[in-house]
PAKE-914508 format. One record per atom (N, C-alpha, C): y, z, x. Coordinates in steps of 0.02 Angstrom, whole numbers, plus 32768, in hexadecimal, padded with zeros to 4 digits. Atoms other than C-alpha are relative to their C-alpha. Layout:
N
py Y pz Z px X .
...
REM end
This chain:
105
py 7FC5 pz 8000 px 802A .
py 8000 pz 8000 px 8000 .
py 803E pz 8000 px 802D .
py 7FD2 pz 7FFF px 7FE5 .
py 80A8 pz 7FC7 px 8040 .
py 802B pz 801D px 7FD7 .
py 7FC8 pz 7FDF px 8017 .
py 813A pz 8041 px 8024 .
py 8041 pz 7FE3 px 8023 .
py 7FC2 pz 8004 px 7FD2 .
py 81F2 pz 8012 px 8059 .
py 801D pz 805A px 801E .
py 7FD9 pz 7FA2 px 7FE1 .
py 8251 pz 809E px 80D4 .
py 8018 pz 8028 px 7FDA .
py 7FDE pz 7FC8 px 800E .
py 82AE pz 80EE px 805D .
py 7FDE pz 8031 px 7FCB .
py 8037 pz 7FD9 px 8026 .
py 821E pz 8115 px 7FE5 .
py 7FD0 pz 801B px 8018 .
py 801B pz 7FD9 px 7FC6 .
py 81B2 pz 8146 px 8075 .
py 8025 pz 8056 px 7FF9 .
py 7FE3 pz 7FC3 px 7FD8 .
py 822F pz 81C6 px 80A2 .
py 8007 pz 8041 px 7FBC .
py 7FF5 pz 7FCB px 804D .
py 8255 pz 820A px 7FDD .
py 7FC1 pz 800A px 7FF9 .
py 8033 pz 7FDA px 7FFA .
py 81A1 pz 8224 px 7FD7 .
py 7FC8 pz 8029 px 8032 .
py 801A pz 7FD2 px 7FBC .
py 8191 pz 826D px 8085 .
py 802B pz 804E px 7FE3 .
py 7FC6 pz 7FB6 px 7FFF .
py 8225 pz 82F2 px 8058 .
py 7FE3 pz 801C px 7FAF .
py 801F pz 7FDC px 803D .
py 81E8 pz 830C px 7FA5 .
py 7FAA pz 802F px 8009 .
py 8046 pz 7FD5 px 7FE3 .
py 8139 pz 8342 px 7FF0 .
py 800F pz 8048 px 8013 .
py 7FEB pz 7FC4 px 7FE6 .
py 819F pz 83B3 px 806C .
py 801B pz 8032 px 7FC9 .
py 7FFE pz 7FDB px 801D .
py 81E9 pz 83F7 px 7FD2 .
py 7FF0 pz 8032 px 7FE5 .
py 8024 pz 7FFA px 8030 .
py 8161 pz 8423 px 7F6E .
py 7FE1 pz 8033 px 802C .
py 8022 pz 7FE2 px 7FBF .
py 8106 pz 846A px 8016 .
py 802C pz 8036 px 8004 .
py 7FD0 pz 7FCE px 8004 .
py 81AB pz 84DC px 8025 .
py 8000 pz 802B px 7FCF .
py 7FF1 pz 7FDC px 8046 .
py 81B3 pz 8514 px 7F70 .
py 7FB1 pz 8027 px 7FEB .
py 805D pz 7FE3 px 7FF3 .
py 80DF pz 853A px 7F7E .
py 7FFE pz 803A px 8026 .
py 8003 pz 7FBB px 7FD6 .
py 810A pz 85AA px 8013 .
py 8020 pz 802D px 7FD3 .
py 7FE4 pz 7FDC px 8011 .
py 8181 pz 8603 px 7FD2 .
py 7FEF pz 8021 px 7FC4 .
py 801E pz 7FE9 px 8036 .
py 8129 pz 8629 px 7F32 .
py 7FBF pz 8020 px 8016 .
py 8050 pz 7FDC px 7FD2 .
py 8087 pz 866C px 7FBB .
py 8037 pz 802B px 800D .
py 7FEC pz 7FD5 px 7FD6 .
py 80F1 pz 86F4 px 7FE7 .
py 7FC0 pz 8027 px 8029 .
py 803A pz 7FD7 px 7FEC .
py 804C pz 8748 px 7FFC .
py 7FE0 pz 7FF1 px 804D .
py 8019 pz 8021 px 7FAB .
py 8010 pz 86CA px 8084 .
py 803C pz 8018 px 8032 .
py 7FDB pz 7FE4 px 7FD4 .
py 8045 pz 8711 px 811A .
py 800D pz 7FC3 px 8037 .
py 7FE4 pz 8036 px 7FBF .
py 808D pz 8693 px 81BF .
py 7FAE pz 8019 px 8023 .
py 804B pz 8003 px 7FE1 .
py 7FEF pz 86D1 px 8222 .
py 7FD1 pz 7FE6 px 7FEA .
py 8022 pz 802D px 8012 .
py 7F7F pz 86A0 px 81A9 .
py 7FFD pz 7FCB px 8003 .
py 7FFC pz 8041 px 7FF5 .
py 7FBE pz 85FF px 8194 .
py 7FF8 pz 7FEA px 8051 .
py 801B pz 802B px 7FBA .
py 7FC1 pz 85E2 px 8258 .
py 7FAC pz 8002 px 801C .
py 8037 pz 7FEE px 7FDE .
py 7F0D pz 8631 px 8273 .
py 7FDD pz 7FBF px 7FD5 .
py 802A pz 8025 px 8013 .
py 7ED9 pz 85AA px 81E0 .
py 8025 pz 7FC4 px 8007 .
py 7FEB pz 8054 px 8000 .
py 7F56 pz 8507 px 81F0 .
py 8020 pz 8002 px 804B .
py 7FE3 pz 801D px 7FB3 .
py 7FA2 pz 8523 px 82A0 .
py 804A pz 7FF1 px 7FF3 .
py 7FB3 pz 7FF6 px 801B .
py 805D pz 853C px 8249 .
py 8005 pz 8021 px 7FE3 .
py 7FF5 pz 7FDF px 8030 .
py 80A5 pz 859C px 81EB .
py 805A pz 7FF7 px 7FF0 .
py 7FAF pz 8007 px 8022 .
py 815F pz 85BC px 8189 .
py 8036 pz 7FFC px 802C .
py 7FC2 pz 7FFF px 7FD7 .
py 81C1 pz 85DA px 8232 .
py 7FF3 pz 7FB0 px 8023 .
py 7FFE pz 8050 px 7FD6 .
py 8177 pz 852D px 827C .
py 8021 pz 7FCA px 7FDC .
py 7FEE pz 802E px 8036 .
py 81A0 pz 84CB px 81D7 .
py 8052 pz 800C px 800D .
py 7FB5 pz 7FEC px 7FEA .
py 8260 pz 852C px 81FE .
py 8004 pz 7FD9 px 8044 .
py 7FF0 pz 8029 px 7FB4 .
py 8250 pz 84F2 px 82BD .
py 7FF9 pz 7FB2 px 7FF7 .
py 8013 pz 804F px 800F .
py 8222 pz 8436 px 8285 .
py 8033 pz 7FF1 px 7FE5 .
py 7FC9 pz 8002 px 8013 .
py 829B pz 8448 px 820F .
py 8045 pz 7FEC px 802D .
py 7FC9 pz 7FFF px 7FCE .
py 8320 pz 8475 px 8289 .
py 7FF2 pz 7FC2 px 8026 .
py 7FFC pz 803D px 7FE2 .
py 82E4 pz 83F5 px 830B .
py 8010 pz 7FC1 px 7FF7 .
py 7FF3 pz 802B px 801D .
py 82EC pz 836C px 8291 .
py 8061 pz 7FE9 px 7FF3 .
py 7FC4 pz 8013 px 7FF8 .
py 83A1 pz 837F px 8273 .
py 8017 pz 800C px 8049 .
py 7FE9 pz 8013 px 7FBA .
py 83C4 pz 839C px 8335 .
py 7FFC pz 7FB1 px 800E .
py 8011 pz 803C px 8007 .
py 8373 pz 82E8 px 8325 .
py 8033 pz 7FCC px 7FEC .
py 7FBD pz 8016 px 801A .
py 8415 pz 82B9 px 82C1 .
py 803D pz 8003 px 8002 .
py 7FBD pz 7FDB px 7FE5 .
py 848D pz 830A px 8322 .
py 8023 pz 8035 px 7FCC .
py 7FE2 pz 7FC4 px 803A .
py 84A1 pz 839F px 82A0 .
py 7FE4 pz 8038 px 8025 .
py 801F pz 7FDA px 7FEA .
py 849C pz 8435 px 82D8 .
py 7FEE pz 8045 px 7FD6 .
py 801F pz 7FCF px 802E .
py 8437 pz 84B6 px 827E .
py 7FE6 pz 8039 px 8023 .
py 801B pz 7FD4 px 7FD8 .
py 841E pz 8563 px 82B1 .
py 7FB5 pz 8004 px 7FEC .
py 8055 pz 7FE2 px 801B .
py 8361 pz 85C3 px 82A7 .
py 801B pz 8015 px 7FC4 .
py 7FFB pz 7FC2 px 8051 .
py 83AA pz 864C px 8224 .
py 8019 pz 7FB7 px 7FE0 .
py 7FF2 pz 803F px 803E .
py 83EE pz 85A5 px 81B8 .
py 7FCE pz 7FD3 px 8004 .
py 8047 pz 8021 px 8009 .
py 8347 pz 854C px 81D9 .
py 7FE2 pz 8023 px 7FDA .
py 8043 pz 7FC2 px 8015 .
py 82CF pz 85EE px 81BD .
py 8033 pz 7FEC px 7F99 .
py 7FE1 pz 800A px 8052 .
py 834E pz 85F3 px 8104 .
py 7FEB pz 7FDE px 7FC2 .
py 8014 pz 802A px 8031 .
py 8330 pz 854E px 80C9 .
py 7FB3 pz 800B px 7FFE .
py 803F pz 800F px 8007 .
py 827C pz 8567 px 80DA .
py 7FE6 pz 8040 px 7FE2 .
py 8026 pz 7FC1 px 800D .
py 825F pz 8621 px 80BD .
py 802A pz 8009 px 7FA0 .
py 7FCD pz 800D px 803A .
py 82E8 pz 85FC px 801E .
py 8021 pz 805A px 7FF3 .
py 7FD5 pz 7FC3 px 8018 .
py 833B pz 86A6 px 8049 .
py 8011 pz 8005 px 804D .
py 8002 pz 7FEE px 7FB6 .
py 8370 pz 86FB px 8103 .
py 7FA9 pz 801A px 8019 .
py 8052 pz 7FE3 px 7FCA .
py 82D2 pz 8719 px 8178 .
py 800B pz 8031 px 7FF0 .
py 7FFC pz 7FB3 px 800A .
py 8316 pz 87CB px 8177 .
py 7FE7 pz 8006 px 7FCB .
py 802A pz 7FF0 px 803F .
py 82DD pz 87D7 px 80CC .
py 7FE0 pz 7FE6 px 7FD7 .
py 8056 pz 800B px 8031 .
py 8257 pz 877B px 809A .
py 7FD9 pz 802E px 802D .
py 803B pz 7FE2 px 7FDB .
py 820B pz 87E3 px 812C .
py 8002 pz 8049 px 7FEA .
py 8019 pz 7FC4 px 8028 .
py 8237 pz 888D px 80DB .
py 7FEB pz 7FF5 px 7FB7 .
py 803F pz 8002 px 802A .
py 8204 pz 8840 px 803F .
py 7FAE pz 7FE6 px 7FF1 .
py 8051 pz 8018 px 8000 .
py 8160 pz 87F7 px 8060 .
py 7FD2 pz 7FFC px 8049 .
py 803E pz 8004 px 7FB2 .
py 811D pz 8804 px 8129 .
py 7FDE pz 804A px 7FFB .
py 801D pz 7FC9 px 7FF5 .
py 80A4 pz 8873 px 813D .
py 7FE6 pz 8003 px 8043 .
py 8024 pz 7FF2 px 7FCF .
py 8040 pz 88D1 px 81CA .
py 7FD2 pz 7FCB px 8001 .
py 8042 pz 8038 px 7FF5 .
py 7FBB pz 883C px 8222 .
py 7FCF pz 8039 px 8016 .
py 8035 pz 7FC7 px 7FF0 .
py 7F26 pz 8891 px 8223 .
py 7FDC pz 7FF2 px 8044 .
py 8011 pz 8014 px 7FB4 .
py 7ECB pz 88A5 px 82BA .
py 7FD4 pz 7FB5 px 8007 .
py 8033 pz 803C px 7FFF .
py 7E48 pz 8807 px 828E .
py 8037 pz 7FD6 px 7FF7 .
py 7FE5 pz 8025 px 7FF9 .
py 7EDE pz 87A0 px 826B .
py 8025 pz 7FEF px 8034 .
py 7FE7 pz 8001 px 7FC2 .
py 7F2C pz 87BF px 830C .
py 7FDB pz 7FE7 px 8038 .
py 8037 pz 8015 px 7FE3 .
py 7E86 pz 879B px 8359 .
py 7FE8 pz 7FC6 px 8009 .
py 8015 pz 8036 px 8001 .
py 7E78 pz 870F px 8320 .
py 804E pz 7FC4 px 8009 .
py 7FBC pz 8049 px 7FDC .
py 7F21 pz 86BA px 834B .
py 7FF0 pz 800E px 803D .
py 7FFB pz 8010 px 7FBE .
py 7F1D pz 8704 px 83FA .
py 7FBA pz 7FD6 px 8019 .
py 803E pz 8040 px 7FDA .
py 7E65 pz 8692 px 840F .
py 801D pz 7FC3 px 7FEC .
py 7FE1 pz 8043 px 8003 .
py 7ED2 pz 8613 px 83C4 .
py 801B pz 7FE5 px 8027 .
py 7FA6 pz 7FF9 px 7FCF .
py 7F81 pz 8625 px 841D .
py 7FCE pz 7FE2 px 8044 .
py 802A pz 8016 px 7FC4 .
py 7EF8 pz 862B px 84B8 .
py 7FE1 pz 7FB6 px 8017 .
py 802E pz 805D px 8014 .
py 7E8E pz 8584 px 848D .
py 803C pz 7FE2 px 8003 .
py 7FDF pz 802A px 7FFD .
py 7F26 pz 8525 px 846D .
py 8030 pz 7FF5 px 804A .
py 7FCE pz 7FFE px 7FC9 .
py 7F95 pz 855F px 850A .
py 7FCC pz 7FF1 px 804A .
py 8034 pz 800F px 7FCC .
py 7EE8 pz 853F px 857E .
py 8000 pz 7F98 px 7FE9 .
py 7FF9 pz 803C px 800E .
py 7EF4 pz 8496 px 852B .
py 803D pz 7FC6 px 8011 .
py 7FBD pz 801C px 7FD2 .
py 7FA8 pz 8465 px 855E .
py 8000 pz 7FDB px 8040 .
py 7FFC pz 8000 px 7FB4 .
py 7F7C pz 8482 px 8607 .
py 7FE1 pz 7FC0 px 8018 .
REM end
């Protein structure tokens, strides 16, 4: 199926939408989780974010990245919804974090 660019892109950013408005309705899912099971999570989608407009010569801080994505301040979606990582979730990013940064190399 051929799409032209600009409908490409409205159904690239409407995805990202939907993907944004999904998180944010998981408050429950925690950022570790998501990295121990997809290898991202809500602050990377913020850092991509951000990079993307560096890409355009805009400049976007983190705290106004983390915003649009967390749809409040970091500071407080994290006193309202981060919790303690339990020790198995921690466990299991640092064999991640590990695997991937042995992989770089």
């Amino acid at each position: 199926m051929t799409r032209d660019p600009r409908t490409t892109i409205e159904l690239e950013a409407a995805a990202f939408r939907r993907l944004v408005a999904h998180l944010r309705e998981r408050a429950d899912v925690q950022n570790i989780d998501l990295m121990n099971l997809a290898g991202f999570c809500r602050n990377c989608l913020a850092n991509w974010y951000q990079e993307a407009a560096a890409d355009k010569g805009m400049i976007v801080s983190k705290d106004e990245a983390r915003e649009i994505i967390y749809g409040m301040p970091y500071a407080e979606w994290q006193k309202r919804h981060q919790t303690e990582a339990s020790p198995q979730a921690l466990a299991a990013f640092e064999k991640s974090s590990a695997h991937t940064t042995k992989n770089k190399n």
